[in-house]
N, C-alpha and C positions, 0 to 999 in steps of 0.2 A: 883405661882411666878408672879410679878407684874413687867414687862420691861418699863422703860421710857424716857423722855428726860431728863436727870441728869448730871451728873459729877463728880470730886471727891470732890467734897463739901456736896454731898447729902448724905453722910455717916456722921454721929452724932461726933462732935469733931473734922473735920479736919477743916483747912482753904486755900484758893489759894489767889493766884494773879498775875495778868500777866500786863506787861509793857514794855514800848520804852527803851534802855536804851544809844544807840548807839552803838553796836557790828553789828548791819544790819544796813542800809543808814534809813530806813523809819520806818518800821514795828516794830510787836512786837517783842521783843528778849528774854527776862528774864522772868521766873514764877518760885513760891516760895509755895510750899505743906507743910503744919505744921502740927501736931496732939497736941492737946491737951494735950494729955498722951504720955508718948511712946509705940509706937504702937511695934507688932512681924513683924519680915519681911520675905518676901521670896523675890526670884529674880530671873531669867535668865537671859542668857549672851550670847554674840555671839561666834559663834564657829570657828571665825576668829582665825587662832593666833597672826595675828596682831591685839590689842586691844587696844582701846585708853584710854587714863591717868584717865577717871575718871570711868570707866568697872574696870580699876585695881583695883580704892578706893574701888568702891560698894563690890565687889567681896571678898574685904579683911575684910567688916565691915556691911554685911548683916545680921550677924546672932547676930550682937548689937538689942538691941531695941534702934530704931531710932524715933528721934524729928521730923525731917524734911530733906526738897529736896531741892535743886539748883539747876536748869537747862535752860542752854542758848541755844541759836539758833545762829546761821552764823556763829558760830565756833566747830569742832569738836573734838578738842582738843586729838587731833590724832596724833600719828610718830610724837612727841613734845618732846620725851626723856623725860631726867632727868627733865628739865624746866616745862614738862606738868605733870609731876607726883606732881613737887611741887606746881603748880597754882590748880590743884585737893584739895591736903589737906588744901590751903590756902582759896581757896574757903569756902568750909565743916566748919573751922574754922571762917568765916564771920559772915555765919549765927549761927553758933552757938553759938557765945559770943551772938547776937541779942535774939537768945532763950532763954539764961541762963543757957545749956548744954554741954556735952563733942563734939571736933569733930568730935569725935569716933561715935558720936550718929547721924549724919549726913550724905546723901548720894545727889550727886553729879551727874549731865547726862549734856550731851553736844552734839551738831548736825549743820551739816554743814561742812566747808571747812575743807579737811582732809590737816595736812603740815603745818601749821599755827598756831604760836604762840598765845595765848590769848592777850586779852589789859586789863589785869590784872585791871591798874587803873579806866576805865570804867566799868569792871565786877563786881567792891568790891562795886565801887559808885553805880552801879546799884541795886546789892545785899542791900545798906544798902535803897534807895530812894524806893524800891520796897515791903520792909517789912511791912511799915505803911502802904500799901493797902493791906493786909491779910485781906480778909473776907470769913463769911462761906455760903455767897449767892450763887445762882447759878451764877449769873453777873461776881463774882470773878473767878470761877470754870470756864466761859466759856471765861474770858481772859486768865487765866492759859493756855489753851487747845489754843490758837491762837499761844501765845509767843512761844511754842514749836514746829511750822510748819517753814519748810525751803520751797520746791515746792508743797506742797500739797497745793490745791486749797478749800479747807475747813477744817475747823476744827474737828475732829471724838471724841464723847463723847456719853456715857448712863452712865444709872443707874437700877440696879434692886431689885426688894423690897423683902423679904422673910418673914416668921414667924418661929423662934424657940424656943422652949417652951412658947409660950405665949408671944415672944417679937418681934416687928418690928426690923427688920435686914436689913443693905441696905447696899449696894457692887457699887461702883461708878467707874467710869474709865473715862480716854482720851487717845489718842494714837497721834502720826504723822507717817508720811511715805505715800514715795509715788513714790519713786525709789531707787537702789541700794534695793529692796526687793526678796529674795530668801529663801527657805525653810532652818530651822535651824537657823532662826531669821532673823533680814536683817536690815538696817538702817533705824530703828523702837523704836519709844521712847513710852512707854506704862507704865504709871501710874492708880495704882488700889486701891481703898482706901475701907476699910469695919468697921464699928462700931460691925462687929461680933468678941467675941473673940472666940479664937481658937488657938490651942497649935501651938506652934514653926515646927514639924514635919508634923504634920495636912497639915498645910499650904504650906509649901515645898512639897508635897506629891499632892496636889489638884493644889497646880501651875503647876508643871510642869506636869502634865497629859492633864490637861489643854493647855496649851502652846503643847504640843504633835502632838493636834487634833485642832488647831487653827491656832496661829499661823508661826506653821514652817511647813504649809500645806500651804503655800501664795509665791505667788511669781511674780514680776514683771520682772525682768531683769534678773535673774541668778546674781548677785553680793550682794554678802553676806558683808555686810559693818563690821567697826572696834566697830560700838559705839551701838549695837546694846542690848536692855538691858527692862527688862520689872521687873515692882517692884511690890509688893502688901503688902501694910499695911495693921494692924489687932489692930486696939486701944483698942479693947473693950466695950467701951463705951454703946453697945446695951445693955448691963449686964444679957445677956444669962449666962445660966452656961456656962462652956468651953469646948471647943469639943475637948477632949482629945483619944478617940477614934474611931474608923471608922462605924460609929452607923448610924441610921437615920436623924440625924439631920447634921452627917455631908454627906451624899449624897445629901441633900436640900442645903447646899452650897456650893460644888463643884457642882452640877446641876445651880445654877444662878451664879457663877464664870466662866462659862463654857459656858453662856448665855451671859454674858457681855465679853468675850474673843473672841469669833465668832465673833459677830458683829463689835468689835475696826478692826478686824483681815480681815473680809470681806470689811470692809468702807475703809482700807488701802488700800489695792487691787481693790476696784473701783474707787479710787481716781490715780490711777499708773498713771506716768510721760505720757502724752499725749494720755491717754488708754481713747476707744467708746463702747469697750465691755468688760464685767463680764463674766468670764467664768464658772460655777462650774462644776468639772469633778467627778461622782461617780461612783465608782469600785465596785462591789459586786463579790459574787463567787469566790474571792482568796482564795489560802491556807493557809495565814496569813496574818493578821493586817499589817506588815511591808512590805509584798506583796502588801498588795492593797496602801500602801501609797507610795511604790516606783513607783508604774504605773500612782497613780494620780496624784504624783509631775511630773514625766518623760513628761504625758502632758500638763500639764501647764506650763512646763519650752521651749518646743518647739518652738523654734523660727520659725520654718516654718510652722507648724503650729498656731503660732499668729498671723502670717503675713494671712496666710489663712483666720483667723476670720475677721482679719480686712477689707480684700479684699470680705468680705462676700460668698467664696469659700469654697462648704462641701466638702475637701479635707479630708474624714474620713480614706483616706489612711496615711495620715502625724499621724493622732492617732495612727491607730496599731505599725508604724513604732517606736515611740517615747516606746509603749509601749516594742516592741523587745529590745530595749538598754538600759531599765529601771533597768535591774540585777535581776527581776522578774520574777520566772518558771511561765509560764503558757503554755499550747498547741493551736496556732491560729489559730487551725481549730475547736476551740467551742468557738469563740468568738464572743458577739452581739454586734452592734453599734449603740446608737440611739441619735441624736440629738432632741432636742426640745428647745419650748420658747411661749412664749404668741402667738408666731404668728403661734402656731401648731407643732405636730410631726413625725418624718421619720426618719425608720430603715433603716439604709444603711450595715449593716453585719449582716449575720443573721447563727449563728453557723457557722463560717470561710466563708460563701456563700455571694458575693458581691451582693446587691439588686441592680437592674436598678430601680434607683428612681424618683421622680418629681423633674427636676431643678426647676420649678417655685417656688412651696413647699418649697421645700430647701433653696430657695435664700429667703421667706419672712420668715420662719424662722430665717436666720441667721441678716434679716436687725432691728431684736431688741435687746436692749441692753445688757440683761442677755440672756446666752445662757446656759442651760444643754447638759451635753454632757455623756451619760450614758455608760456603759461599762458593761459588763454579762460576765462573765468568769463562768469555770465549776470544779475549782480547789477544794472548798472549801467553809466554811460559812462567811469568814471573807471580812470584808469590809474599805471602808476608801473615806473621801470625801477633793476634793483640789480645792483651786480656784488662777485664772490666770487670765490676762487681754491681748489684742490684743495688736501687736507690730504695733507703727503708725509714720508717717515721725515726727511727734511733738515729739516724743520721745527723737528722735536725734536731734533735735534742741534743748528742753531745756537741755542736758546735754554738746553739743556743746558749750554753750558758759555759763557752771554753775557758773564757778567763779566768772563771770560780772557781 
């Protein structure tokens, strides 16, 4: 498998484009995902049950073969009622007369201001002025991938390359987010495009196992947003045969679906609303999968413990803690703690035993950017890996005055 700097244009038959349209004061707002063919889709959703107008469209019309995507930024088309339901299918319907498709064949995403009606007339103009720059370069694909950020401070995109039976196969993505993120999705726009085909089922089946171990493993804030929504087309277009069962050739693309889900899923969470540090928390030695994922979200959702990273504070007491309220059986008196980072490593729990350790150590540890923070339990084989980012005064500021 071949990882690189890509997008979703770097799959054979799609095209982007991204563009100003005036929905935000300055920036990009609007980007347009086409396929050639129509592609199979799969999808995730948030597990909000408040969900906004166009998570309902997708939701209702995922398992269409769809043409193409609509999705704006500075508006999240959110708690809009009836009014946002119909700017959803009106949207869909835009670009799809532009296609020469049903609306049916059309899926829709939205981000930014929740409460807030669309400016319809600017979104349709925007939709129709934003068409004619459909290209299948990268340049298109990494405007696509700008128009879609509301606070995140870069744009998150790859691409990874495979071989099946003898044919180049390439899986392309971009994502946004970078607050309101929380495990079980989070206000998180993630577009995934693949010239592999591969059956209807396949694909549902590889997303969301995918998405399992990525990203609803992520978390910035604890707030699970309304628009939170991850797509992945399947065109074809590679002209593998079709991977219609669970064989070799479909482990090699859930293995680089799973390669490009990580990393959209890590650059969100190191990109989090005013976050210095990357935390990755790894659990081993649970008694179940769902054990060790409840321990390694419970830390990375700790607020007192982010505060701690940030403060550059080996407070390994705030881990165990976080991990007692996690709903996870384990016994805390076989549990090891170990931090580490480029700047070196120290065991601060060692089978329930508190180590007197080197603050110096500790402190230049904690003053680099990614931080592992390892965990050894004695329950089981099963494991599970999550990442979190430091809770910092920027945080509160830029949500203090988001609307502005």
């Amino acid at each position: 498998m071949k990882v690189f700097d890509g997008n979703v244009t770097s799959a054979t038959g799609f095209k982007a484009a991204g563009n100003a349209v005036g929905l935000k004061k300055v920036k990009k707002d609007m980007a347009l995902i086409t396929s050639e063919v129509p592609a199979v889709a799969a999808g995730c959703f948030t597990s909000n049950i408040v969900k906004a107008a166009p998570v309902l469209w997708d939701m209702e019309h995922i398992d269409n073969k769809i043409c193409g995507i609509a999705v704006n930024s500075g508006n999240a088309n959110a708690c809009t009622g009836e009014q946002g339901l119909a700017d959803a299918k009106t949207t869909a319907a835009c670009l799809a007369e532009l296609m020469g498709c049903n609306e049916d064949n059309v899926l829709v995403c939205s981000t930014g201001v929740i409460g807030v009606n669309l400016n319809m007339d600017k979104l349709l103009k925007g939709v129709k002025i934003t068409y004619p720059m459909l290209g299948d370069d990268a340049e298109s694909g990494a405007n696509a991938a700008q128009a879609i950020m509301t606070t995140d401070t870069y744009p998150k995109t790859i691409a990874a390359e495979i071989t099946i039976e003898g044919k180049k196969v390439t899986i392309g993505g971009m994502a946004k987010g970078s607050g309101m993120i929380n495990p079980n999705m989070a206000t998180m726009l993630c577009f995934i495009t693949t010239d592999c085909a591969v059956a209807k089922p396949l694909l549902d089946k590889a997303l969301k196992e995918c998405v399992a171990d990525t990203f609803n493993m992520i978390t910035v804030d604890g707030d699970t947003s309304t628009n939170d929504t991850v797509i992945v087309l399947a065109n074809g277009m590679a002209q593998n045969a079709e991977i219609n069962t669970e064989n070799a050739d479909y482990d090699t693309f859930k293995e680089a679906l799973m390669a490009v889900c990580k990393n959209l899923a890590v650059k969100v969470v190191d990109d989090g609303e005013g976050a210095t540090k990357l935390m990755e928390v790894h659990v081993t030695g649970a008694a179940t999968v769902e054990d060790a994922r409840k321990i390694a979200s419970s830390v990375t959702s700790s607020n007192l413990f982010k505060a701690a990273l940030f403060g550059e504070d080996a407070n390994w007491g705030r881990v165990l803690c976080a991990m007692g309220y996690s709903g996870a059986e384990f016994d805390p008196m076989e549990v090891t703690i170990v931090f580490r980072s480029e700047g070196g490593e120290i065991k601060l729990m060692d089978e329930g035993t508190p180590i007197v350790f080197d603050e110096e150590l500790a402190s230049k540890i904690l003053k680099e950017h990614k931080i592992y923070i390892d965990v050894m339990l004695k329950e089981g084989n099963s494991e599970a890996v999550g990442w979190g980012c430091d809770l910092t005064y920027d945080y509160v500021k830029i949500n203090g005055d988001y609307r502005s």
